[in-house]
C-alpha positions as CSV (number, residue, x, y, z in Angstrom):
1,X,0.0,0.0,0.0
2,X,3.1,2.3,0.3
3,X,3.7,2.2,-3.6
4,X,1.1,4.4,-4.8
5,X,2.1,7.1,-2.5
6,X,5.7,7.1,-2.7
7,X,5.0,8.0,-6.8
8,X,3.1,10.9,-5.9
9,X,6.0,12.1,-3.8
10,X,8.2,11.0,-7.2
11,X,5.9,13.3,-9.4
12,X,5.7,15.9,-6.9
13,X,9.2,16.9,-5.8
14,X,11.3,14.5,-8.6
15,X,10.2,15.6,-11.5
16,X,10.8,19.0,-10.3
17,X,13.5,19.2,-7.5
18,X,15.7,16.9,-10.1
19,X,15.7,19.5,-12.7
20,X,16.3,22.7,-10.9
21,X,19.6,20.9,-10.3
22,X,21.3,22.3,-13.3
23,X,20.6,25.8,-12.8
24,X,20.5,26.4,-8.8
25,X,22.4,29.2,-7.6
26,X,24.2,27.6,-4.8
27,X,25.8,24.0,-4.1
28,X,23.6,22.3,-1.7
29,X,25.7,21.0,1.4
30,X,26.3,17.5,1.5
31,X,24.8,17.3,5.7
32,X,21.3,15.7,5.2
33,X,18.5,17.3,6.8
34,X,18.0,15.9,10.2
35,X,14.6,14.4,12.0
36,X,14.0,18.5,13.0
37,X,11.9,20.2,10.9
38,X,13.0,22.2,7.5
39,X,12.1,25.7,7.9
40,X,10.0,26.8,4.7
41,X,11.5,30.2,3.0
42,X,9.4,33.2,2.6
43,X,7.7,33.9,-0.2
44,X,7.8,37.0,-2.4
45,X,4.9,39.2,-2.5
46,X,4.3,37.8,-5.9
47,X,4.0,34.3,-5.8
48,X,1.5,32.2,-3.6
49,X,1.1,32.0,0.0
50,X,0.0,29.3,1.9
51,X,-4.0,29.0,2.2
52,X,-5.1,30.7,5.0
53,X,-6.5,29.4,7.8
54,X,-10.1,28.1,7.4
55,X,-12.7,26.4,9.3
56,X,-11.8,23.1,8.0
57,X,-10.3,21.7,5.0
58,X,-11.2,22.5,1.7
59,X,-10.0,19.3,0.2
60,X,-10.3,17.0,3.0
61,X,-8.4,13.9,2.0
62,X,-11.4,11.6,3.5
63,X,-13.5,12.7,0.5
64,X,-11.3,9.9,-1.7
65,X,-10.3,7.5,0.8
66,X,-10.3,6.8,5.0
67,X,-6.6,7.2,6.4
68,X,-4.9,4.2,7.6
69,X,-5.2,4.1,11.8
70,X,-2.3,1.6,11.5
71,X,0.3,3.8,9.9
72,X,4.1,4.1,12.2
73,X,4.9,7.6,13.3
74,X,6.5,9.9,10.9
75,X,10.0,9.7,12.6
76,X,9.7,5.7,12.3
77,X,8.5,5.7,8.8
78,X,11.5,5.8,6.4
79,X,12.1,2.2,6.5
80,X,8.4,0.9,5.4
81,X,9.1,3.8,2.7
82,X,12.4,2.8,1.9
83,X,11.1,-0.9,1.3
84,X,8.4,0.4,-0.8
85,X,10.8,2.4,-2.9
86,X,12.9,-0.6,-3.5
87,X,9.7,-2.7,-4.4
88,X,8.4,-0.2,-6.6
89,X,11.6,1.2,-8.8
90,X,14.7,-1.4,-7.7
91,X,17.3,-1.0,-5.4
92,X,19.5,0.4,-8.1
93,X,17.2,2.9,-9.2
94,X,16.2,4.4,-5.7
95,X,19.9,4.2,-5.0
96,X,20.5,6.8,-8.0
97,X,17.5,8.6,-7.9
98,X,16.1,9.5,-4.6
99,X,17.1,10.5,-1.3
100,X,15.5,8.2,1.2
101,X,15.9,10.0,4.9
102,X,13.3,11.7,6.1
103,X,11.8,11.1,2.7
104,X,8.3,12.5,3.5
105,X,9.5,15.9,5.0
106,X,11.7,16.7,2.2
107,X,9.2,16.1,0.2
108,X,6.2,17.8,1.7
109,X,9.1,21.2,2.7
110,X,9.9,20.7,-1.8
111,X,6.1,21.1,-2.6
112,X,5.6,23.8,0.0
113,X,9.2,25.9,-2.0
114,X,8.2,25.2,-5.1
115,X,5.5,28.5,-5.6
116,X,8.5,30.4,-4.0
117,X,11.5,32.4,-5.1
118,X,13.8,29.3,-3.9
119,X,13.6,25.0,-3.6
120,X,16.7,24.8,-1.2
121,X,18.7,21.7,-2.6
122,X,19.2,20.7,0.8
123,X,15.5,19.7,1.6
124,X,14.9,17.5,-2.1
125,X,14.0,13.5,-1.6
126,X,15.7,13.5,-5.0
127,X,19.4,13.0,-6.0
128,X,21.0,15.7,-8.8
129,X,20.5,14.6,-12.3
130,X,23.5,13.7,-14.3
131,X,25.7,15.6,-16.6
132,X,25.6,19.3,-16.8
133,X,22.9,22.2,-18.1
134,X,23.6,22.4,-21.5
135,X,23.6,25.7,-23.4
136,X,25.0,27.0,-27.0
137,X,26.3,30.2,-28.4
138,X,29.1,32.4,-27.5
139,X,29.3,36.2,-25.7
140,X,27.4,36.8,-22.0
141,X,24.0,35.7,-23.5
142,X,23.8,32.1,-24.5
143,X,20.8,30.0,-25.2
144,X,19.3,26.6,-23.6
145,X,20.7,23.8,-25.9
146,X,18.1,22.0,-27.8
147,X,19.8,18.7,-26.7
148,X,19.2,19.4,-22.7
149,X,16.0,18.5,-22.4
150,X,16.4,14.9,-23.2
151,X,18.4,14.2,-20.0
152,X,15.2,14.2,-18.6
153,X,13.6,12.0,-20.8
154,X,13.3,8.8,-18.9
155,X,12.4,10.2,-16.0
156,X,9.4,12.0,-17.6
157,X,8.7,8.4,-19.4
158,X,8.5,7.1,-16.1
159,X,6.0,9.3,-14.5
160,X,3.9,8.6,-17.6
161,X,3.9,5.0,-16.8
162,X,2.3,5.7,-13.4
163,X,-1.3,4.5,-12.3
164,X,-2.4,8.5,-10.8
165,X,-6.0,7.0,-9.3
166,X,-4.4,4.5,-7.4
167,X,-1.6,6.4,-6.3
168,X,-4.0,9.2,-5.1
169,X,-6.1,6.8,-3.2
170,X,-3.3,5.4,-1.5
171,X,-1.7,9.4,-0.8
172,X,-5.6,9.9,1.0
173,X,-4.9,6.7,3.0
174,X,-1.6,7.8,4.3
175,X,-2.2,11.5,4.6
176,X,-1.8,11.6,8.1
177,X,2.3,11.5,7.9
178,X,2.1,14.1,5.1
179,X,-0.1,16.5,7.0
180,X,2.3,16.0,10.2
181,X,5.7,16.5,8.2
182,X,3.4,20.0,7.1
183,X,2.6,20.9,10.5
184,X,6.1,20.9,11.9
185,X,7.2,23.2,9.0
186,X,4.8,25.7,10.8
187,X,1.2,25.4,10.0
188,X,-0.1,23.8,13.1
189,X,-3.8,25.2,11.7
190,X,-3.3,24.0,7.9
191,X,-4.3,21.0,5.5
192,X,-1.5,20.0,3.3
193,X,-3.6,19.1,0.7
194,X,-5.0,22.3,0.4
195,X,-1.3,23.7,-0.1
196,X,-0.6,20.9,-2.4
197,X,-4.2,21.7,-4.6
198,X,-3.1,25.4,-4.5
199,X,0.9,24.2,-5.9
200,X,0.0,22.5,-9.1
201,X,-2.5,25.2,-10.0
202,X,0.3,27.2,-9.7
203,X,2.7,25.0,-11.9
204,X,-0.1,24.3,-14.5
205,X,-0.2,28.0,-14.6
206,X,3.4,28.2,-16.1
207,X,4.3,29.8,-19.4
208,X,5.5,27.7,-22.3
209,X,8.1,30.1,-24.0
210,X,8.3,29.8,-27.8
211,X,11.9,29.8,-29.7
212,X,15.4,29.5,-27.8
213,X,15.6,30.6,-24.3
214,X,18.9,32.7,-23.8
215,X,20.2,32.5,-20.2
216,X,23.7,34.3,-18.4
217,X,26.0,33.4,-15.8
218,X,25.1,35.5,-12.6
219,X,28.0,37.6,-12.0
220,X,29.3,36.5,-8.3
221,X,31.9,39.0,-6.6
222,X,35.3,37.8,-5.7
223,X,38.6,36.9,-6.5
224,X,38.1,33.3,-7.0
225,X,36.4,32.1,-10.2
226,X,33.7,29.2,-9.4
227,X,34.9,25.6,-10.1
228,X,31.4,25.2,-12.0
229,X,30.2,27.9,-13.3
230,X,27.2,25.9,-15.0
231,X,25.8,26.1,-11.5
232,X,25.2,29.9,-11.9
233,X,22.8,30.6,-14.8
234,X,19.7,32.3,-14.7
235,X,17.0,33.6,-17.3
236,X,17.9,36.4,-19.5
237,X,14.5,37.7,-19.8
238,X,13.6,39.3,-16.4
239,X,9.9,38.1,-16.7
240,X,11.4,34.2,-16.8
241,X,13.3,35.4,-14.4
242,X,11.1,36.5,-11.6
243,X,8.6,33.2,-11.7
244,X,8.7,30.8,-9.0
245,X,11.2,27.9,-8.6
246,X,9.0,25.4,-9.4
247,X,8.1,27.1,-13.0
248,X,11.5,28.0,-13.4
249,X,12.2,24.3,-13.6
250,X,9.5,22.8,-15.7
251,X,10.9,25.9,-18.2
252,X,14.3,24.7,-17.8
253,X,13.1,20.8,-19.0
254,X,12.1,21.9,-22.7
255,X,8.9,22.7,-24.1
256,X,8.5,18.9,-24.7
257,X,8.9,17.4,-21.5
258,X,6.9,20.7,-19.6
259,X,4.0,20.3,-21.7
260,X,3.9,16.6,-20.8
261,X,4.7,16.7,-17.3
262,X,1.6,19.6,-16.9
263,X,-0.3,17.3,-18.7
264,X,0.6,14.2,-15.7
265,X,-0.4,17.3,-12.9
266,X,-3.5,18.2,-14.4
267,X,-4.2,14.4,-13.9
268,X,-3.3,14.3,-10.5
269,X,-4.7,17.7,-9.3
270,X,-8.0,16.0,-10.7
271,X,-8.0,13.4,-8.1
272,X,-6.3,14.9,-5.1
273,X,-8.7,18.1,-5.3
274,X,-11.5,16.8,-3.4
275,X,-13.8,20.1,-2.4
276,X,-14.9,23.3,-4.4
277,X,-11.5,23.7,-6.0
278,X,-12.0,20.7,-7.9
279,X,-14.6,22.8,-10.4
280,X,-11.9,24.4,-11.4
């Protein structure tokens, strides 16, 4: 029964904390979070907030499924998760992929960053992807190599192959651990779902950019040059620049792989929102 919900983390924060990867600004340290809870980051004035505080949920989790009574308290729970993983993808692949410790509070802290200015490396359930951001073109301004978006080609193939009904049912039966890994980032009066409802509107709402995007190394101050400079690019245009982390990265796929990975969300938000914002 773990399965289902351990893909919905995978859609959630892999197939977006994986790809910001190649762009982010600073080299996440190499200390794993521990069991204490990940702070979230503020959020600029134009981006979401988290819902506000209502008289109950707005997409209570009960609506799809009951919760399991049985589950083992969140700090107890990476090795049932864990065994899942390795059930569900291989030992090999959740070796390469994913970061298993405290897998559920990295991944509820990623979904909470995502509508914000930053997704901290330090907090993803996912491993960096391999090889570097690839861009063409020579001078300050260069542009987004055609060829980079297929790094992330089998891992978009692999979301596809996902069963989303089940793996939602199974998320409302194990909510419990997800809305207590939310309340210890601060939101002692909040649903999670409600946050998570609110986060893919907010990535279904990102552009899709036609022709090349051209991108520049931020300038850092200092005497030493960076040892990877590939670490340091941002958008050129200041309007790709200023959206969220989480649309940054589904820009930063390709127009390919964004248009099919909003498609896999739209699913999803389908059957995770469970009250009035599901008309929408």
């Amino acid at each position: 029964m773990w399965i289902p919900v351990v893909v919905i983390v995978a859609i959630l924060a892999a197939a977006f904390g994986w790809w910001h990867w190649s762009l982010q600004k600073e080299v996440p340290p190499e200390t794993p979070p521990t069991a204490a809870a990940p702070q979230p980051q503020p959020a600029p004035a134009d981006v979401p907030a988290p819902p506000p505080v209502a008289t109950g949920p707005q997409n209570p989790m009960d609506n799809l499924a009951e919760p399991d009574k049985a589950l083992p308290p969140l700090n107890d729970a990476d090795a049932r998760v864990t065994s899942a993983l390795n059930e569900l993808l291989g030992r090999k692949a959740v070796t390469s992929f994913l970061q298993i410790d405290n897998f559920v509070r990295r991944a509820v802290a990623t979904v909470d960053n995502l509508p914000r200015e930053h997704a901290t490396a330090r907090l993803w359930p996912v491993l960096p992807t391999p090889q570097r951001f690839a861009v063409q073109g020579a001078g300050e301004v260069k542009t987004i190599s055609p060829d980079n978006g297929a790094r992330y080609t089998p891992f978009v193939l692999f979301v596809e192959s996902i069963d989303a009904a089940r793996a939602a049912a199974l998320y409302a039966r194990l909510y419990p651990l997800f809305q207590e890994a939310y309340q210890e980032l601060g939101y002692p009066d909040r649903y999670f779902n409600d946050r998570l409802v609110a986060v893919l509107d907010h990535l279904l709402k990102t552009p899709e950019p036609a022709g090349p995007i051209q991108v520049r190394l931020t300038e850092v101050k200092g005497e030493t040059p960076s040892e990877s400079p590939w670490l340091r690019y941002e958008f050129a245009d200041p309007q790709l620049e200023a959206l969220s982390a989480g649309q940054k990265i589904l820009i930063r796929m390709g127009p390919v792989n964004e248009r099919r990975m909003k498609a896999r969300l739209a699913e999803f938000r389908r059957l995770v929102a469970t009250g009035a914002a599901a008309k929408k």
